[in-house]
C-alpha positions as a Python dict, from the first residue, in 0.01 Angstrom:
ca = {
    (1, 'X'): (0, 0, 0),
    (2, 'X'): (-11, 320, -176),
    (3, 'X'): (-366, 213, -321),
    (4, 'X'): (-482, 153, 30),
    (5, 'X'): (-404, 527, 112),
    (6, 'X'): (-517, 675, -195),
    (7, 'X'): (-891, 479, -119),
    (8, 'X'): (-868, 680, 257),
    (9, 'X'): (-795, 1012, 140),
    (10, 'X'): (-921, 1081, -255),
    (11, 'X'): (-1135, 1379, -291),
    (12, 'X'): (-1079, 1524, -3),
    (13, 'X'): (-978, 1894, 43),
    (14, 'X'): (-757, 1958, 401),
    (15, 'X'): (-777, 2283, 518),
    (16, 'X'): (-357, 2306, 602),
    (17, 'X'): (-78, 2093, 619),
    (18, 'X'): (-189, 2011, 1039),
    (19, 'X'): (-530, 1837, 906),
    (20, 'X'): (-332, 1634, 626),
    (21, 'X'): (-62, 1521, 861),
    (22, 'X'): (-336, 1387, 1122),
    (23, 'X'): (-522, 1209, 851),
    (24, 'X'): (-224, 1069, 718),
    (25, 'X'): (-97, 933, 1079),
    (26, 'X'): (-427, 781, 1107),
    (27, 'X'): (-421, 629, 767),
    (28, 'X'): (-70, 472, 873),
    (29, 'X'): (-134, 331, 1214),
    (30, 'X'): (-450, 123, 1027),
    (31, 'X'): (-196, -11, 797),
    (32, 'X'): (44, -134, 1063),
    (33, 'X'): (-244, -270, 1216),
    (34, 'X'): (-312, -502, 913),
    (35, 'X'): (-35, -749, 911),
    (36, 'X'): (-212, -921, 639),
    (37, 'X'): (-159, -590, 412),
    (38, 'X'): (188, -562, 481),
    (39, 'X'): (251, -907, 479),
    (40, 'X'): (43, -941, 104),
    (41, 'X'): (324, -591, 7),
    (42, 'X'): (624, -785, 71),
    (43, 'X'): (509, -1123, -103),
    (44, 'X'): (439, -928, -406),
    (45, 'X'): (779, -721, -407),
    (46, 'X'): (933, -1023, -384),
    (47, 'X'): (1118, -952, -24),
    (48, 'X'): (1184, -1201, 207),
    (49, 'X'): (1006, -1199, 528),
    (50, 'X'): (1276, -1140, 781),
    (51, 'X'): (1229, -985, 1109),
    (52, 'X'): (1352, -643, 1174),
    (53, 'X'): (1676, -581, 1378),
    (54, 'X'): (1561, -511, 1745),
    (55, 'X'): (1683, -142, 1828),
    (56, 'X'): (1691, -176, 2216),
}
C-alpha cells in the first residue's frame, strides 16, 4: 500500500503542509475505494479477513 502512494505523489514539490494533506486525503480515499488493494495487503501480511467491529 505504501508503493501505491509513493507512485501518486513522487517528485512532486507541495507548496505547505495544507497542499500535502489534501493530496494525501485524496490518495487515501482511492485506496479505500479499491477493495481489491486492500484486500491483496492483508493476504500478503498474512491477516485474516475479519470484519471490523461495528462502532454504532
Amino acid at each position: 500500500m505504501v508503493t501505491h502512494e509513493e507512485r501518486g505523489l513522487a517528485n512532486r514539490g507541495f507548496r505547505g503542509l495544507g497542499e500535502l494533506e489534501k493530496a494525501m486525503r485524496s490518495h487515501l480515499r482511492s485506496v479505500q475505494k479499491r477493495t481489491d488493494l486492500l484486500r491483496g495487503f492483508i493476504d500478503s501480511v498474512g491477516l485474516e479477513p475479519s470484519p471490523f467491529p461495528s462502532t454504532a
